[in-house]
C-alpha angles and dihedrals in degrees: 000000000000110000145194109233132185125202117206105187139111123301103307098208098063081050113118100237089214107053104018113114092202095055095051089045083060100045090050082056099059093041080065098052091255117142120233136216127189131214140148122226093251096058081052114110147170106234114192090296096335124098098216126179121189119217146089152299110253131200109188137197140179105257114103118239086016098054108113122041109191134213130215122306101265128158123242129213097206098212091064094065125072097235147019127204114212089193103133114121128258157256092147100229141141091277083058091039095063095039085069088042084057096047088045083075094058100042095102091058113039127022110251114203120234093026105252107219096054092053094059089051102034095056105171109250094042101053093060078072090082090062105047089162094059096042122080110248099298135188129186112196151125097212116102096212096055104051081048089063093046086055096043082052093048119026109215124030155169125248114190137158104270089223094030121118138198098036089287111150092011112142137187111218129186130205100262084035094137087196104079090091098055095035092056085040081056102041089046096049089055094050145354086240118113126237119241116220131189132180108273111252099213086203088080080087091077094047136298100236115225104208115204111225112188108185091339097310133116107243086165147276144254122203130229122216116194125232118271097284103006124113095203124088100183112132087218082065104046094281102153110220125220143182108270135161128221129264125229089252092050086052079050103055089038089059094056086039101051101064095048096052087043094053093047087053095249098156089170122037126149110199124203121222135174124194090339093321128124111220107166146005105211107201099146099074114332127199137208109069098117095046086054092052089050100052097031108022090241115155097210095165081056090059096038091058097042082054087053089044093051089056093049101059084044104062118095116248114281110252 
């Protein structure tokens, strides 16, 4: 099966082609016979009935600095090719919501990875609400006084943007921590969003787990220590990863959790859990694969592309 596949990220060419998902995934894709083009969302558009985007065919290859070789500008009618990557980076804002409305509208026709319309509705730190016994203790709100009683309730706790990403305005706050009012004062005077805040797990200290879910199904995990007085374990903010297995409980929360992503057409999801906690389901541009190839010889983006593959063949015949 050679296909035509489109890649809708950030600019390839600024990717770290050792730690990039999106890049192994297109390596893994060429590897496969399948053809690659290239486009950022901005250069996305609604054409009088046609979704069009405007870029470039890639090769790519694994040398830094010499990694993508591009082709000529064309534009694209995106129901013309077999497949469409929604692989840019949050934030997870209104520009990221239409471009899911656009790729909606092409949804019949080519297979857009992850579904669309499940990502604008699954954000992920929202869809953990649908597992409230797998979650820490968890409250979304605008209101102060609200997020004061969560913390009277909880002691310590964790304030983050509710649409951030990378670990980026994510704060540690203690009980005696003088700073909540200003930092919901903050947080409210740079959008009308609310914060979610959780209670803090002190055993982040010893690594958040990113767990890598192809199709619904475990292919491993990595886990993410944070830096020597730092509460974020993100690897975008200095989080070192290593090699790690799965608990009982973890194995546990993966198996609620499969079927759902499977059903909503979530091929590639990367969750978040701490001590046994799930924190996060990351379905808008996860992160991890080549880590866990590295550490486990896993070929995640394998498995990913024999699951795209699967649907494929799957799909009834368009009209």
């Amino acid at each position: 099966m050679s296909l035509f596949v489109a890649l809708q990220m950030d600019p390839v060419e600024n990717v770290s082609i050792t730690a990039d998902s999106t890049f192994r995934i297109g390596i893994e894709a060429q590897e496969r016979g399948h053809r690659l083009f290239h486009y950022t969302v901005d250069q996305l558009r609604y054409d009088e009935g046609r979704i069009i985007a405007r870029g470039r065919s890639v090769i790519l290859r694994r040398q830094q600095g010499n990694h993508v070789e591009f082709g000529a500008w064309q534009e694209l009618d995106l129901a013309e090719v077999d497949v469409v990557w929604l692989r840019q980076d949050p934030p997870f804002d209104m520009a990221y919501v239409t471009s899911t409305h656009l790729l909606d509208r092409i949804a019949t026709r080519t297979l857009v990875v992850n579904d669309p319309f499940w990502v604008r509705n699954s954000p992920e730190k929202l869809m953990v609400l649908d597992f409230p016994d797998l979650t820490p203790p968890t409250l979304i709100a605008r209101d102060l006084e609200a997020v004061r009683a969560f913390r009277r309730r909880h002691g310590d706790i964790v304030v983050k943007p509710l649409y951030g990403n990378g670990g980026a305005g994510v704060f540690h706050l203690r009980p005696d921590d003088p700073n909540l009012s200003s930092l919901v004062e903050m947080f409210s005077g740079i959008n009308r969003e609310p914060v979610i805040v959780q209670k803090f797990l002190p055993a982040v200290t010893r690594g958040d787990k990113r767990i890598i879910l192809v199709d619904g199904d475990v292919v491993g995990a990595i886990n993410r220590v944070p830096q020597a007085g730092e509460a974020r374990s993100n690897m975008h903010v200095g989080g070192r990863a290593e090699k790690v297995g799965l608990t009982a409980r973890e194995r546990e929360i993966c198996a609620r959790l499969g079927p759902v992503l499977r059903e909503k057409g979530l091929i590639f999801t990367g969750i978040d859990v701490i001590d046994g906690w799930l924190t996060e389901i990351n379905v808008t541009s996860p992160t991890g694969i080549q880590e866990l190839e590295r550490f486990d010889g896993v070929n995640a983006a394998e498995a990913i592309w024999q699951a795209i593959e699967r649907r494929l063949e799957a799909r009834p015949a368009p009209m």
